[in-house]
Each structure stands twice: as C-alpha cells, then as structure tokens.
DRENROBA-922798 format. One record per residue (C-alpha): x, y, z. Coordinates in steps of 0.5 Angstrom, whole numbers, plus 500, padded with zeros to 3 digits. Layout:
BEGIN
XYZ...
***
This chain:
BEGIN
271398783271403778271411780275417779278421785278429785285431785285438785294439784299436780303436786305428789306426796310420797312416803316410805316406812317400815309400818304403816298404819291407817288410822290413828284411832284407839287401836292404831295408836295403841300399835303406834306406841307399841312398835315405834322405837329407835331405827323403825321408822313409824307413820300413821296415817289418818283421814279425819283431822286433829281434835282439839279438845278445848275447841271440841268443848266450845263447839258442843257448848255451843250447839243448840242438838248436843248430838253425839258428834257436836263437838266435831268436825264432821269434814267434808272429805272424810264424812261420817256419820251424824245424828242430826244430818237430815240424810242418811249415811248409809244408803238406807232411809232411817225414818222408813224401817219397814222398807224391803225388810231392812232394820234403819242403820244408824250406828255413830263412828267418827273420823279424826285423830283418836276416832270413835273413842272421843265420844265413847262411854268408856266402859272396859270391860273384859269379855266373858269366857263363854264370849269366845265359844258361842258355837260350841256352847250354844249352837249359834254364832261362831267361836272364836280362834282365841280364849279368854285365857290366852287374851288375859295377860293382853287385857291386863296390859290394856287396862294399864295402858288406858287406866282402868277403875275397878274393883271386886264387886265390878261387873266382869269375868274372874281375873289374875290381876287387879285394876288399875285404879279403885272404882267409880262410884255407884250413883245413888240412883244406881242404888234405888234401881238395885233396890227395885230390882230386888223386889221383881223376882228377876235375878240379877245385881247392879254392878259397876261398871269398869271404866276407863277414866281416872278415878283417882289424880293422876293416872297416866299424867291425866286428872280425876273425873269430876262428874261432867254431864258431857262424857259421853259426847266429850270429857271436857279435862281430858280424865276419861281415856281416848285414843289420842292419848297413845297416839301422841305417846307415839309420836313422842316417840319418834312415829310419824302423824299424817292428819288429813290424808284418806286412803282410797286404794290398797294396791297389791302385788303379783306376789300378792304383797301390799305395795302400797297405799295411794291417797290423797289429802284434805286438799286434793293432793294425791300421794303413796305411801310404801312400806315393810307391813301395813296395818289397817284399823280404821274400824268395822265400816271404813275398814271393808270399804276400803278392802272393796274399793281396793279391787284390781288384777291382783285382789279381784275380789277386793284386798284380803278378801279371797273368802268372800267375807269382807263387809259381811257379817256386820253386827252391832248392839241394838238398844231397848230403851224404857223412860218413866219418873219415879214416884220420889226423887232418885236424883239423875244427872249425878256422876259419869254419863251415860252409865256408872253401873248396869244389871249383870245376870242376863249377858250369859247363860243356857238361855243363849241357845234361842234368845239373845244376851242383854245388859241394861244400863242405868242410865246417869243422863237422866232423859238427856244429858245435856237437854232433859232439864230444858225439855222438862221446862218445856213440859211444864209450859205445856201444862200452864205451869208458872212462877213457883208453880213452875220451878216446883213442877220442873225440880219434880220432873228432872229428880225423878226421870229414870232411863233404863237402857238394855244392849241386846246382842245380834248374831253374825249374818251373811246378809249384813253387809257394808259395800261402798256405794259408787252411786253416792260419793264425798267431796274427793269422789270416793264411795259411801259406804252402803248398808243392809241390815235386819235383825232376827228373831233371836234378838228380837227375843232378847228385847223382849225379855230385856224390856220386860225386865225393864218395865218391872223395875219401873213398877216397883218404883212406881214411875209413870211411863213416857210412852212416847220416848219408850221403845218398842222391843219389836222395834229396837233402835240401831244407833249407837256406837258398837259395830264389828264384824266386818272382816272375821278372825279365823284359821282358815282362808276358806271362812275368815278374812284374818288369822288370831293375830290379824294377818291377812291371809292373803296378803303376808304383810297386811295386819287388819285390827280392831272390832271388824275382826269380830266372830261375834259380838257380845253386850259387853263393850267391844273396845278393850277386847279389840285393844287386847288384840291389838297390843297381841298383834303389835308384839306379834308384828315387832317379833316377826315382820318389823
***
C-alpha cells in the first residue's frame, strides 16, 4: 500500500533483539515475561504511551462523559477509538445503521502500555468444550485446530498469572484445577434477578462470574477489590488485573520497553522471512528494528492493518496473508440491553462493576445449529455507573420534583434501577472486514482502519430470545420499563470491547493466516497472537482464552526459535 509517513528529523533510531513483540498489551506482556531470561535479549515495542494510574484516576474524575476511555490519552499519533468523538473511527457513519446495509461498528480498543485490558470487565472465563467445535457440532462456524483439553494445562497457568477468583458454583466449563482465589461475592441484586428468573419458566441459574481481581489481599503484591463504582473504565488501587501487570514483570526481568513507537510497515525477505520493522516515534523520528522472531499482538484491528499496510514485492498480498484472510472475518459480540426499575429496592451500584454475576443456560446447546448463544449479564452499574444517579436527579427536576420531594423520588429511582444486558454472539464472515483506509490518516500519515460490518440472522435470533428472556424477568419483578435506554433486538447495539477474527488459526495456508501456535504460515519467524486468531467467537469473554494461547506460543517459541 502506498502512503508517506511524516517523519519530522533526520535522526534514526535502530534496534536488534532476538524477540521482538509489538504490542505490550495483555498478551504481549504476558509472552514478554514468559521468554525474557538471561542471554535472550527481549524489546516490546508499543504505539501508545505509558499509563499512569493515578493520573488516569484524576482524568476520569475529572470529566463531565466518563466514557470508557476517559481516563486516557487518546494520542494523536496513535488514535483509537472513542465513544465520545464526534466522528466515526471507522469510515462508517455510527448514527446512520441502515446505510448499504451495514450494522455501525463501534467497538472500543485502546493504545498504550497494558492496552485494552485497562478498561476491561475482568471477566475470565474459560471457553466452553463445544466453544472450539461449532463446525462439527452444529453446522455453523468453524472448528478450531485446538480442544479444550489440550489448552486446560494453559488455562490454569493463566488464572495463576493473572489471579483469578472463583469457585464451584462459578460460571464455566469442568476443570482439573482450583482457582486461584475464592469468589467475588454475589450482589444482593444478583440474588433478586435469581429470584425472578426462577419464576419465568425459562431455564437457567445466576452464576458468578470468574473474575480476574483479587478477591482476597495480596495475590500477586496487588490489594483486594474494594468495590469501586469505576472498574470498568479503571480500577483505581490497581486490584483488578491488567496487562502492565506482566509487562513490568518483564521489564524486571531484563526485556527492553519501547513506548511511543508505531509500526507501520512489516518488511519481508526474498526468503519470505521477517527482516524487520520500520517505525517511527511520537516524535516523528523514524527506526527499524531487527530481530530473530517477530510476534505481533496488537489485537484483531491494529493487527490486520498492519499486515495489509505491509504490502510489497515479497508479501504482495499483504505480510501473512497468502490466503486472503487477513482483516476477514471480523467478529464481535453484539449487545441487548433491557432497563426498568423494579417494584422494591434491588440496591445497584454495589460491588465490581459492570457485572459480578450472569445467566448461564443459553451460551450452549442444540439451539446453535440456527440461533446464536447468549449471556446476559447482571448489571452492577445500575443505569450508568458513574452518571445514573445524577441523570435521576435530572428526572426528577423534570417532574417538578423538590426539597424532600426530591431526595425521596431520586433514593426511589437510583435503588430500584435494574440493567439487564445479554451478549449475543456473531458468526465468522467474509464480508466483515477491517482494511486500512489510506483516504483518512493520523497525525504520522499512517491509514485508519476501515470497517464493514452486518449481522445475520442467526444473530439477529439469538437478541431476540435474549431479549425475551430479559423482559420476563423484568416482569417478574414488576419494573417499569425505560423505553428510551432499552434496545431493539432488531437492532442490537456493536460498541463494546470483544473484537476477534481477523487473522484465523488453522492447519492449513489454503484457510487460515496461523498454525495452533500462531506461526505464520508464510512467514517461519512471525508469530501473530491474541483475539485475532479467533475461528470463532463465543459469549464467553475472549481474553483468558487468547492468554492461554499465548503462554502455548511462548513455550512453543522459547522451545524452537529463540
């Protein structure tokens, strides 16, 4: 692909490693840790800039949106998405859904050290066995070249590494091992939604969920939650784990971190070899950087961009992408949402935001031959977590509402608010795609990312059962429906935080971009790692899954290459 970058200085910048990893997210600081050691020289490299938390705390304080990236730098030279910018991100129009078709993309990721997993829910769960034979089993999707069985021994070494809080009645799949940590507590709004769902007819439990913050002092030198109303947009003590945590783990132990430095172009050999990374800094200084083996994870959007910008003589296709299934088969989770206040008190905004427990009974079964799996959470966060109780306030002006008037009609509206939120999941599809766009660029001249997105109806039926579900509950608890903040199940909304696909795992070159380790199959000494490698994607949250893969790959890589 043709486009110039702004270098501002003759100064050059050069690097030589035995790994290289671009992107010191979740999974690239986790592969930092696990090969950094004495006499293999480890850099990770990282568009975005360091995040310190104390000043990420003060800047979501401080705004008047709280949206999901407030407390971070968006930076200029290495944007991502935001849902409070008053453009699209991704070439589509967000407010315009019905435009050729497409579904509005909105879906949240962030650029600096420890990524998207600053702002994540910290759910961690396992896939389900059936997860990883959608083919086989049920006629849609893709199976996967790996089993549950095989990836157990990885899962459980994750769950140490990140701290997981669990226990028997915990939503998920048989295991040979224990958690690490006891479970998060229930909510006593958890136990009211339990309470109505048993009376619907519909099957199913409210089951915690596994979490990935300390439930208990201590665990891996970090304190125990305490609850804040904030966690999903930032935990402000550092209890819920994030992806700086094994990214310093590896810079203490030698690996080498290089903030502030966006790749843009992956060159290849004659010998279609990796021969090295041409980027340039915050500052407009240009660099390469060589090394032994290259990983790349730097998650299912930036990932493919970076493949196709690579273009040239040697990869004309784009790096890895001989098959023609780079920046396909996009995939997400799309949301149904159903508010309402319940007839007595249930008591929001108590516990780990957004969710400390979910409906289990839909994520699997024969059902998934026509109509997708679903999740619904239970959502702590009441309305919204950091703004409901003075939208309620404003509710009540609107009502004339005032002196004890007041405070006695917004204590009815906050303690009542109840926000059930179903994850519904979306099949892999050609026509999903991500593509740089050369027509729309950043501050350095490098493309944005370009995305075309529609749902089918086998998702489309899954929001509709989920939905249904939803509003029996509801019912039973005698709410009063928002009409305005409920969704349409015609219409689900596509802006959270799970994206994946964009670069399958397979066997072979013919249908996929990786092996099961994440090898290149054209490229012997490129490993590409995290969510993009995704044959399919579940309603299970996809970030201990890719961290088991990635702790495979590393000990695969530390065996063979490096």
């Amino acid at each position: 692909m043709n486009f110039t970058v702004n270098f501002s200085g003759s100064d050059f910048e050069q690097i030589e490693a035995d790994v290289i990893i671009i992107g010191a997210g979740m999974y690239g600081g986790l592969m930092a840790d696990r090969l950094a050691a004495p006499g293999r020289r480890v850099v990770m490299l990282d568009a975005g800039p360091m995040i310190d938390r104390v000043e990420a705390v003060d800047r979501f304080r401080a705004s008047t949106t709280k949206g999901n990236n407030a407390p971070y730098v968006n930076a200029p030279w290495a944007p991502c998405p935001d849902d409070m910018a008053p453009a699209p991100f991704y070439g589509s129009d967000p407010m315009n859904p019905n435009k050729d078709g497409q579904t509005p993309f909105a879906v949240l990721y962030l650029r600096g050290v420890g990524g998207t997993s600053w702002h994540f829910t910290a759910h961690a769960e396992r896939f389900q066995p059936n997860d990883f034979r959608m083919k086989s089993l049920y006629g849609v999707g893709a199976d996967w070249p790996v089993t549950y069985d095989e990836l157990q021994p990885y899962y459980a070494q994750a769950e140490q590494e990140w701290g997981v809080a669990g226990g028997p009645a915990t939503m998920g799949p048989p295991r040979d091992t224990p958690y690490p940590m006891p479970p998060v507590p229930q909510s006593f709004l958890d136990e009211r939604v339990s309470d109505a769902l048993q009376k619907t007819g519909y099957k199913g439990q409210v089951l915690g969920f596994p979490h990935a913050r300390n439930s208990v002092p201590g665990y891996g030198g970090r304190p125990q939650c305490c609850g804040n109303a904030s966690c999903r947009f930032i935990c402000p003590i550092g209890a819920k784990y994030d992806g700086s945590v094994h990214v310093m783990k590896a810079v203490s132990k030698g690996a080498l971190l290089l903030p502030e430095r966006v790749v843009y172009a992956i060159d290849v050999g004659a010998d279609k070899q990796i021969s090295g990374l041409r980027y340039v800094t915050s500052k407009g200084k240009p660099g390469l950087a060589k090394a032994k083996t290259y990983i790349l994870a730097a998650h299912a959007i930036e990932t493919p961009k970076l493949l196709l910008m690579s273009a040239g003589v040697n990869a004309p296709r784009g790096v890895a992408n001989s098959s023609g299934l780079v920046g396909r088969n996009l995939m997400c989770n799309v949301d149904v949402d159903s508010f309402g206040w319940a007839k007595n008190p249930v008591w929001p905004y108590r516990g780990p935001v957004s969710a400390t427990s979910g409906i289990d009974g839909y994520r699997d079964g024969a059902f998934r031959t026509n109509t997708a799996a679903a999740v619904t959470l239970v959502i702590n966060g009441g309305f919204n977590p950091s703004l409901g109780p003075f939208q309620e306030v404003d509710r009540a002006l609107e009502e004339n509402r005032i002196g004890k008037n007041l405070r006695q009609r917004v204590h009815d509206l906050v303690a009542t608010e109840v926000v059930l939120s179903s994850s519904v999941e979306v099949l892999p599809s050609l026509s999903n795609t991500i593509v740089p766009d050369p027509s729309r660029r950043d501050e350095l001249g490098i493309p944005l990312p370009k995305v075309d997105f529609s749902l089918d109806e086998y998702t489309i039926r899954g929001c509709h059962q989920a939905f249904d579900r939803q509003m029996a509950i509801l019912k039973q608890m005698d709410a009063k429906i928002d009409t305005e903040k409920t969704s349409n199940p015609n219409k689900p909304t596509v802006d959270g935080a799970i994206m994946a696909g964009t670069a399958k795992m397979g066997i072979s070159a013919m249908d996929s971009v990786v092996n099961p380790f994440g090898r290149s199959h054209d490229h012997k000494n490129l490993f590409i790692i995290g969510t993009a490698n995704y044959p399919t994607v579940t309603v299970c949250s996809p970030s201990l899954t890719a961290a088991a893969l990635a702790i495979r790959a590393a000990d695969h890589i530390a065996k063979h290459d490096a």
